[in-house]
C-alpha positions in Angstrom: 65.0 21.4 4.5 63.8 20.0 1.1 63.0 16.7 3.7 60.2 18.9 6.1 58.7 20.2 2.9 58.0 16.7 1.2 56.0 15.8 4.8 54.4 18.2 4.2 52.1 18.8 1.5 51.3 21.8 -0.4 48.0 23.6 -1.1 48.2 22.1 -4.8 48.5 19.0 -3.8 45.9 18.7 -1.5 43.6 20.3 -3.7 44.7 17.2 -6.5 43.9 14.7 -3.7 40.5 16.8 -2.7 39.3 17.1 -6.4 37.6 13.7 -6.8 36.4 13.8 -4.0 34.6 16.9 -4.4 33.7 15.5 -8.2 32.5 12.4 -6.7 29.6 14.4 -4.0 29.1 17.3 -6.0 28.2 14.8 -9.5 25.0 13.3 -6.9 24.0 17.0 -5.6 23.8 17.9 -9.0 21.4 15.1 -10.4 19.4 15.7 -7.2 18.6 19.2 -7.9 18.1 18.4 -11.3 15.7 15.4 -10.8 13.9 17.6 -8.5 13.7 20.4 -11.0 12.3 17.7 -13.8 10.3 16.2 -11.1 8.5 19.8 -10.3 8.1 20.8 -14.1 6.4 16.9 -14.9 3.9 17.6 -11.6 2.9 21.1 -13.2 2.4 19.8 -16.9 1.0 16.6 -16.1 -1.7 17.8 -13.3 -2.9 20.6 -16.3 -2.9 17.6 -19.1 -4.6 15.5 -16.1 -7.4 18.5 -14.7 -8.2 18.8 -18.9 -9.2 15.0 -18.6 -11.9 15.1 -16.0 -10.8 11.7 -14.5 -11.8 12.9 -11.2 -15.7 13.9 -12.5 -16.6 10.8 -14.3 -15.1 9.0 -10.9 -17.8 11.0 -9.3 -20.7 10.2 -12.0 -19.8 6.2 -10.5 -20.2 7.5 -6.6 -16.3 7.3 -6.9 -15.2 9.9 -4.3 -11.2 9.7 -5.4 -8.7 11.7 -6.5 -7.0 10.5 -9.2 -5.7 12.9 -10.8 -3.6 13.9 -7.7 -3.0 10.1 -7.3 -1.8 9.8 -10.9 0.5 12.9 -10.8 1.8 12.4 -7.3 3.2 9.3 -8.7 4.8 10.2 -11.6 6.4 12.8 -9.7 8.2 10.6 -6.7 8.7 8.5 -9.3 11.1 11.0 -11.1 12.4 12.1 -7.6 13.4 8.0 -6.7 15.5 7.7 -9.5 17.2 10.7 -9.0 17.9 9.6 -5.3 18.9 6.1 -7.2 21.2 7.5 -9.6 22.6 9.6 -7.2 23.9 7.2 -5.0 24.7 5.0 -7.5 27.6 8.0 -8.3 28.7 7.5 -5.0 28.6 3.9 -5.3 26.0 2.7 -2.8 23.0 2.2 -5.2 22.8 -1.4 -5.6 22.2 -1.6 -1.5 20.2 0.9 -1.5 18.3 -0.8 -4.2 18.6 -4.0 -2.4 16.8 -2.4 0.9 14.3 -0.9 -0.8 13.4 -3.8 -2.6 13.0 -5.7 0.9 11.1 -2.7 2.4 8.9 -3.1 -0.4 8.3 -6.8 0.2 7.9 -6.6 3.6 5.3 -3.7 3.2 3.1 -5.8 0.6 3.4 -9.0 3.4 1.9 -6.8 5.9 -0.7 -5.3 3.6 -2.0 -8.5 3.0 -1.5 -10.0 6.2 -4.1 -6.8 7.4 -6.1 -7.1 4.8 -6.7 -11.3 5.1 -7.2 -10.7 9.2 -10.9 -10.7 8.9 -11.2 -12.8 6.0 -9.3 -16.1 7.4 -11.4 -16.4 10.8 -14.5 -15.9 8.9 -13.4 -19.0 6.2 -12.2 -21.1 8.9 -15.3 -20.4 11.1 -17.9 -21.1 7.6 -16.2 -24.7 7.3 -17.1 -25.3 10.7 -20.0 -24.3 10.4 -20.6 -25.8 6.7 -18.6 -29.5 7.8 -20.8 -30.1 11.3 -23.8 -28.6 9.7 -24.8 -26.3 12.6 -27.4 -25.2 10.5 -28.5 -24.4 6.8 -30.4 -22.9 3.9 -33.9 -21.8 5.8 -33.1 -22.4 9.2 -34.3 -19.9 11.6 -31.7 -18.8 13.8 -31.6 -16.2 16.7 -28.1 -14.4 17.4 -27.9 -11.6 20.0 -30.4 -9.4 19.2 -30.6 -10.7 15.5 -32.9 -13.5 14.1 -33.8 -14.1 10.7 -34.0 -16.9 8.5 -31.2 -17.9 6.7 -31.8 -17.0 2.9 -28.1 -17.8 1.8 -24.8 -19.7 3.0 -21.2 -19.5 1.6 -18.2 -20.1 3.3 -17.1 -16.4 4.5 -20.8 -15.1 5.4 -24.4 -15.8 5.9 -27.5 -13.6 4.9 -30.1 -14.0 7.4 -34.0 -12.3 6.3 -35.6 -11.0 9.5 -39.0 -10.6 10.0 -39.3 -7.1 8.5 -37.6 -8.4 5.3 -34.7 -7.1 5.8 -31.3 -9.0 4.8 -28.7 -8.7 7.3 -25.2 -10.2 6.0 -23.2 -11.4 9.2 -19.4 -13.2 8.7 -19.6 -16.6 9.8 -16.7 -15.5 12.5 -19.7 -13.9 14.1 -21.0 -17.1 15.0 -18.5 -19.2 16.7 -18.2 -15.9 19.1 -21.2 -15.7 19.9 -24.2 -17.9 21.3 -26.2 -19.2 18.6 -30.0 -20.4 18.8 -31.7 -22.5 16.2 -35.6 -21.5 16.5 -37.9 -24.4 15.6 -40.0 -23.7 12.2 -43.5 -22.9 12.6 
């Protein structure tokens, strides 16, 4: 009998093997709900300390229509809630790969942000040295592009501004041009 009863095991003893495990998740739950709470007490304090600053007007006085306030306590405030989420898993022992994902997701996000931002700016560069290297035209030159024609007033190597007749100054990438049929006027 004493054999059947050591297979077995009793209600104290799976409560000794179920202890650290219950330490071990219910540690992370609890620094979650804390860094939450902290997180929610620093987004009230810090948006009344930021609305007593007036950030947001003397944006406006510049013809700045942005929020910064919001911006700047938004931040502070998922900032708090990350590094509960970090310290968190760290207790369960999988923080360093989360940090280590993150940290690529991060990367990969500022590749693409510039890759996006640099998709108009690279044709228009490439297209201005053309355009500066086999001299299709310069400073003064009176060109005619689609509807447009103006004289051209300035050159640099991402745009040209043309003067039209009306005195206008139009500023047209030099992209613009190698798409796009280009007629050099004579001078009169």
């Amino acid at each position: 009998m004493s054999a059947q009863t050591s297979l077995i095991p009793s209600i104290g003893d799976t409560m000794h093997m179920l202890s650290p495990l219950i330490i071990k998740l219910v540690i992370p739950i609890v620094v979650l709900i804390i860094g939450v709470v902290i997180g929610k007490l620093v987004k009230r304090a810090l948006s009344r300390i930021m609305k007593s600053t007036g950030l947001n007007s003397a944006l406006k006085s510049f013809n700045m229509n942005f929020n910064l306030e919001n911006f700047i306590v938004l931040s502070v405030t998922y900032l708090i809630y990350f590094f509960s989420v970090l310290v968190a898993l760290e207790i369960l022992g999988i923080g360093t790969y989360f940090l280590r994902v993150v940290t690529w997701a991060v990367i990969l996000f500022v590749l693409i942000s510039l890759f996006l931002s640099l998709k108009d700016v690279i044709p228009s560069a490439v297209a201005g040295l053309i355009i500066l290297v086999n001299r299709l035209f310069k400073e003064g030159d009176l060109i005619a592009v689609n509807e447009m024609e103006g004289k051209i007033k300035k050159m640099n190597l991402l745009e040209v501004s043309l003067e039209t007749a009306s005195g206008d100054i139009l500023i047209v990438p030099n992209s613009f041009f190698m798409k796009n049929i280009v007629v050099k006027k004579k001078k009169r």
